[in-house]
C-alpha positions, -999 to 999 in steps of 0.1 A, spaced: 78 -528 604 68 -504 576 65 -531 549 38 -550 579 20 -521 585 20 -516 540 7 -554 543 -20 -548 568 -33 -513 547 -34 -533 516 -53 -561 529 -79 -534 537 -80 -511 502 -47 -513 478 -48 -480 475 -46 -472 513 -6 -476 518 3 -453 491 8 -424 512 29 -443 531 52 -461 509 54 -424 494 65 -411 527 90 -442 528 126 -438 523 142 -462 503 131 -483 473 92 -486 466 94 -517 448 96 -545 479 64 -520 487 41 -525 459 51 -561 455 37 -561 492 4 -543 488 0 -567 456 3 -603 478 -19 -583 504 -44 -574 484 -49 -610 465 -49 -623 495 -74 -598 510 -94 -612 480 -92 -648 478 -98 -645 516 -132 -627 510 -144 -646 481 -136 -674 494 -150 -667 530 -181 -648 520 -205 -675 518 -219 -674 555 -229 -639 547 -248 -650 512 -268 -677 530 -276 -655 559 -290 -628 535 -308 -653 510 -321 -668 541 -333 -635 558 -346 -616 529 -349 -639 500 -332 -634 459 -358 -612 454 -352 -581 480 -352 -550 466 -314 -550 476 -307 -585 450 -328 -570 420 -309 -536 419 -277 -548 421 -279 -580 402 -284 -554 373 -245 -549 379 -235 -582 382 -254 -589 349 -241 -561 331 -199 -562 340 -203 -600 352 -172 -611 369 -144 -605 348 -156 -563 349 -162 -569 388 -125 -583 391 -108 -560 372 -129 -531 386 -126 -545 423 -102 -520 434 -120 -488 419 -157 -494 432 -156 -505 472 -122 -518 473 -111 -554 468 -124 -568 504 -157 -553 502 -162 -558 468 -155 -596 468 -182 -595 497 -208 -581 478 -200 -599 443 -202 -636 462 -235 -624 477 -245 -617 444 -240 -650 435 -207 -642 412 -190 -677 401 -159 -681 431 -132 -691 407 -136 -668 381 -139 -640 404 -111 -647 423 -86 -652 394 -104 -619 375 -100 -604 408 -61 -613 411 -55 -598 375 -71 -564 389 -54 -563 417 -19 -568 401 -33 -543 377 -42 -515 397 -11 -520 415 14 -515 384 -8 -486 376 -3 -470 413 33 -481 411 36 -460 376 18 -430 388 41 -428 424 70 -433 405 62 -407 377 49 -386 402 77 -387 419 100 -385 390 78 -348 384 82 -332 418 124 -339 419 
């Protein structure tokens, strides 16, 4: 039940179960390898699935809203391989897939940039628990 509710967290934000797999007894491994599949899935499922939203907003406002200028400065200056391997640090991997596709952020690249974050950020969580824990005894 633990490693559902670790799934569901991660889906949202990878960093979100942490506290809990801390507070878990037993190994932490199963646990990050969890909140890794959850959060590339969480990912492919909103880069993948974010299009609706873009054509709604292109439609409503047009590319050249006040909203599309400002942040298309960020698109143009990390692009999609900084976006991906950044996803997890600036709104989370679900919102930030939304708001790189709206962008207009090539699917594929994303999504595999965004896989190599995630995996990323993850080992880097799983290192700091784990030394962390190592610290307090």
């Amino acid at each position: 039940m633990a490693l559902i509710t670790v799934f569901l967290l991660g889906f949202i934000d990878i960093f979100l179960p942490v506290p809990m797999i801390l507070a878990m007894e037993g190994p932490i491994e199963p646990a990050f390898v969890v909140v890794g599949i959850s959060g590339v899935a969480s990912s492919l499922f909103f880069v993948y699935g974010s299009w609706p939203i873009r054509r709604w907003l292109v439609r409503r406002y047009g590319t050249d809203s006040l909203v599309f200028r400002r942040t298309e400065r960020f698109m143009v200056k990390y692009g999609a391989v900084g976006v991906g391997l950044l996803a997890p640090m600036i709104l989370g991997q679900a919102l930030t897939a939304v708001a790189a596709v709206v962008l207009g952020a090539p699917t594929r690249k994303l999504a595999a940039w965004m896989i190599v974050g995630i995996w990323l950020w993850t080992a880097i969580y799983y290192a700091a628990v784990v030394m962390g824990v190592s610290a307090i005894g």
